[in-house]
N, C-alpha and C positions, 0 to 999 in steps of 0.2 A: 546399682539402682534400677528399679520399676520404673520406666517411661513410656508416659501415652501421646502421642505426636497425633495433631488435628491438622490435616493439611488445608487449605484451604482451594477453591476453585482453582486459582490463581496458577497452583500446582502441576494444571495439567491442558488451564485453555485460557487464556486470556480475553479480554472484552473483546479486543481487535483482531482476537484469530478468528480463524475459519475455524468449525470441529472436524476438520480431516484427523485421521485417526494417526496418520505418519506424524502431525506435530503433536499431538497430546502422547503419542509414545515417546517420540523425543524429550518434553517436559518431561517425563517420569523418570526417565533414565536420569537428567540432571537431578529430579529432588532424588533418588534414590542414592545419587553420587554424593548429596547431602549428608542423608539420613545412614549411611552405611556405618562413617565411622561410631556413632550411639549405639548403633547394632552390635560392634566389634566387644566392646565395653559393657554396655548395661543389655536388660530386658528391655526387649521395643513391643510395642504394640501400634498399629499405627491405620487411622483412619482421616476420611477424605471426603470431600465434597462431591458432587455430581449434579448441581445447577443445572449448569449448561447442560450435560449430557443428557438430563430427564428431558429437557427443553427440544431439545435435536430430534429424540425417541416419540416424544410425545405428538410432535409435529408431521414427522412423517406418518406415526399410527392415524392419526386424525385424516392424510390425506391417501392413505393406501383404500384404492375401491375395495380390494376384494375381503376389507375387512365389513363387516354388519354395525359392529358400534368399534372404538377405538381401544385400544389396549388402556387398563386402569391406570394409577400412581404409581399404585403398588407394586404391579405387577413391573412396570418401568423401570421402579427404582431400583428391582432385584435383577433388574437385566444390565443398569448401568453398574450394579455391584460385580456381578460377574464379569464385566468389561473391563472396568477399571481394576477389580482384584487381579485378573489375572496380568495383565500390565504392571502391574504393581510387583505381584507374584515372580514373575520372570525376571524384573528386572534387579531385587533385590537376591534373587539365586546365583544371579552372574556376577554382582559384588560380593556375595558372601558365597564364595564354591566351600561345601562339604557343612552348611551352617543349616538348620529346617526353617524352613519358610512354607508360611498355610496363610491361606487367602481365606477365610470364612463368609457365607451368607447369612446375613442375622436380622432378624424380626426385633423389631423395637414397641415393645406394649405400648400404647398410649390409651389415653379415658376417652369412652365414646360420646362424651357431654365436655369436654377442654371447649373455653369460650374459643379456642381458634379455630374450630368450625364455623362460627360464625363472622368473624376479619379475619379475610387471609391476609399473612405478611411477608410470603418466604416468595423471591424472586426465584423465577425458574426460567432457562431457555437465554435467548438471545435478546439484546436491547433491541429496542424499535424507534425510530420517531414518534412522537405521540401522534399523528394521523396513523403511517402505520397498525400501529398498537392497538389504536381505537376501532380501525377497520377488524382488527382478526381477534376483537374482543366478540364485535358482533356478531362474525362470521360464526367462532366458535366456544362462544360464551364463556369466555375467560372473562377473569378480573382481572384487571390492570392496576400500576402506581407508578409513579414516579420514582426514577434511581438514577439520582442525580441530574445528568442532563439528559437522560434519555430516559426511558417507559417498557417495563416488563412485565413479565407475567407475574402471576401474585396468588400461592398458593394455601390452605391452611397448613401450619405447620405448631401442632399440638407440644405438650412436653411432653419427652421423653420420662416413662416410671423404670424400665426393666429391658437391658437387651435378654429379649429368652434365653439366647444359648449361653450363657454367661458362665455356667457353671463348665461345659466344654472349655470356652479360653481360658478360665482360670487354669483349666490342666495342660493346656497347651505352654500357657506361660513357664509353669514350673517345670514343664519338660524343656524350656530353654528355646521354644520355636519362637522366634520373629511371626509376630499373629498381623495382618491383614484383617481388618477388619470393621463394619458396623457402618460402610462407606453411606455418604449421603445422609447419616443418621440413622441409618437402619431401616428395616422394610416397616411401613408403620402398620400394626396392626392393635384390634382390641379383640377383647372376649364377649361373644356373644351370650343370651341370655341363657344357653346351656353349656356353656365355657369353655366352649371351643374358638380357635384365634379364627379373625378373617381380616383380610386386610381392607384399608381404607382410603379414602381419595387424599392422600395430604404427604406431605415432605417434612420428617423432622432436621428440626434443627442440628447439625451437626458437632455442634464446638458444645452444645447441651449435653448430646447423647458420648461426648467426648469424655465433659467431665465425671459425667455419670460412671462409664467404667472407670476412669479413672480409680473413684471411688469406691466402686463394689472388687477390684481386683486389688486395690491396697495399693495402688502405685505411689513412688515419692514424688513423683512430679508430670506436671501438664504441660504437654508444650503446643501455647495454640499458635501456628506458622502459617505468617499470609506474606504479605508486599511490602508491609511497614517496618520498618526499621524497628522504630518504637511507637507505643502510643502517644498522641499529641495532648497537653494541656492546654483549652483554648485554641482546638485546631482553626484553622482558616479569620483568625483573628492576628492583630498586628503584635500579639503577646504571647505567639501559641510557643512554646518548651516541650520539650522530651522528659516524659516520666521515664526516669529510669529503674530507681527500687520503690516500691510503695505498699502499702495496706490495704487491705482490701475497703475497708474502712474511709481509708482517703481516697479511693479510686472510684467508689463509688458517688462522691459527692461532687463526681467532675460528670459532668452530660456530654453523654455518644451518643449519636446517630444508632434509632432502636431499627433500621437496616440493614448497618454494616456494623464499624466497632461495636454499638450495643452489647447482642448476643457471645461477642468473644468477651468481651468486660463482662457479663453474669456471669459465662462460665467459670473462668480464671479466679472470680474474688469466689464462689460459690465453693466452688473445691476447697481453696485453701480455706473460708470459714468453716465449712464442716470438716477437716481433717487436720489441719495444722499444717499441711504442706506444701512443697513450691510450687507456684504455677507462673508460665509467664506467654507472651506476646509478640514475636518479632519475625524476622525472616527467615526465609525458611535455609537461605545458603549461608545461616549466621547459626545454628542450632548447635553445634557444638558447643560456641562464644557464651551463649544462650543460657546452656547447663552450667558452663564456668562461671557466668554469672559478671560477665564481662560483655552482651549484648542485648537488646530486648527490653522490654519490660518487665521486671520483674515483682511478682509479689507473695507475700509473705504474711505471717502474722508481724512480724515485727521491724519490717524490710529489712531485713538482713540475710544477706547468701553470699555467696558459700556458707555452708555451715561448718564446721572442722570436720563432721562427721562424712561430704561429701568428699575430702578433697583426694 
């Protein structure tokens, strides 16, 4: 099988870490102790968040004197792609010796008029108190929300139309490399009025630009891997249950948090509406489970998986 794996933040820095780069290497090593055996068996592709790290980057650019003005989004997001790819890169080379492993930097088109230029929603960086928060909005003209019990930064984060290099991973894929790739969502960029790319102040979504390849490389299945077991029906209520197989159809008639579960629920029913195939939900040191169709959330056109055809 074709497998696209979304990793999520969670993968490489936790709310409660520090971003020292000794613990997010450490994370990586474990999801890649994850992700190896998929690798063994099918096509992996596999992309990753960068929250935090844009957040880390962006903060010091902001307070470095001998900068003039601070380094862009854009420009951030391609530097936490290289950070995390190569992290990612090495550590899947030392579970799979004599396998190719390519780490790629990839620009993600977006519309230079997406209403999310105008609400940003994508948290970026470290939580804050809300005085905190409120002071280094003023200080540096961010926009803030609430997430959860704490307050973050709050960036636009447009949708994803096209990773550019798209046509490269497809031949990477078929050459059998383990592809690295589209981290954070991609670097976001549009076309100017003479249609050349330039990049832009904003963070795409990642679990979006997840299922987007998904889709344009023909993958059989999504796998978006965060902290949760599974998805909750009626989370944080006295009735809330584990969806285990479901339709996209029925999944979306259950309401996430358009913060966190949200964007991984559009992704996951999105794919399988427009392709017919599996996508699911769960942990990331369950993914195996996941694919067997024995962990996670899973969904389908018809909730049904395994199909005989996978087994």
């Amino acid at each position: 099988m074709r497998v696209v794996v979304a990793l999520g933040g969670n993968a490489l820095m936790r709310r409660e870490d520090r971003p020292d780069a000794s613990l997010q290497r450490a994370n990586v090593m474990a999801a890649v102790k994850s992700l190896a055996p998929l690798a063994e068996r099918h096509e992996l592709i596999v992309t990753h968040g960068n929250g935090p790290q844009v957040g880390v980057l962006s903060l010091e650019s902001i307070n470095d004197p001998n900068l003039t003005r601070p380094y862009p989004l854009d420009t951030i997001g391609a530097e936490t792609q290289g950070m995390i790819g190569y992290w990612l890169l090495q550590a899947m080379q030392n579970a799979l010796p004599g396998r190719q492993v390519m780490a790629v930097i990839n620009q993600t088109l977006v519309s230079a008029v997406d209403p999310a230029f105008d609400d940003p929603t994508k948290f970026v960086g470290q939580v804050y108190t809300r005085d905190e928060a409120e002071r280094l909005a003023r200080e540096y003209g961010w926009r803030i929300k609430a997430d959860g019990d704490h307050w973050r930064r709050v960036v636009p984060s447009p949708a994803p139309q096209r990773v550019i290099e798209t046509r490269l991973l497809r031949q990477l894929v078929r050459a059998g490399t383990v592809v690295i790739c589209a981290g954070g969502g991609g670097i976001p960029v549009v076309r100017n009025d003479v249609g050349q790319l330039e990049g832009v102040e904003a963070v795409v979504d990642k679990d979006a630009t997840a299922a987007l390849l998904a889709e344009t490389l023909e993958a059989d299945a999504l796998l978006v891997l965060t902290d949760v077991t599974r998805v909750m029906r009626g989370f944080g209520t006295p009735h809330q249950e584990e969806i285990k197989q479901t339709t996209p159809h029925e999944l979306r008639a259950e309401d996430f948090p358009a913060g966190s579960m949200g964007p991984k629920v559009e992704a996951v029913t999105g794919f399988v509406e427009r392709t017919g195939d599996m996508a699911a939900i769960g942990r990331l040191d369950q993914c195996v489970q996941i694919l067997a169709g024995t962990a996670g959330t899973i969904v389908t056109p018809n909730a049904t998986w395994p199909l005989a055809s996978t087994l």
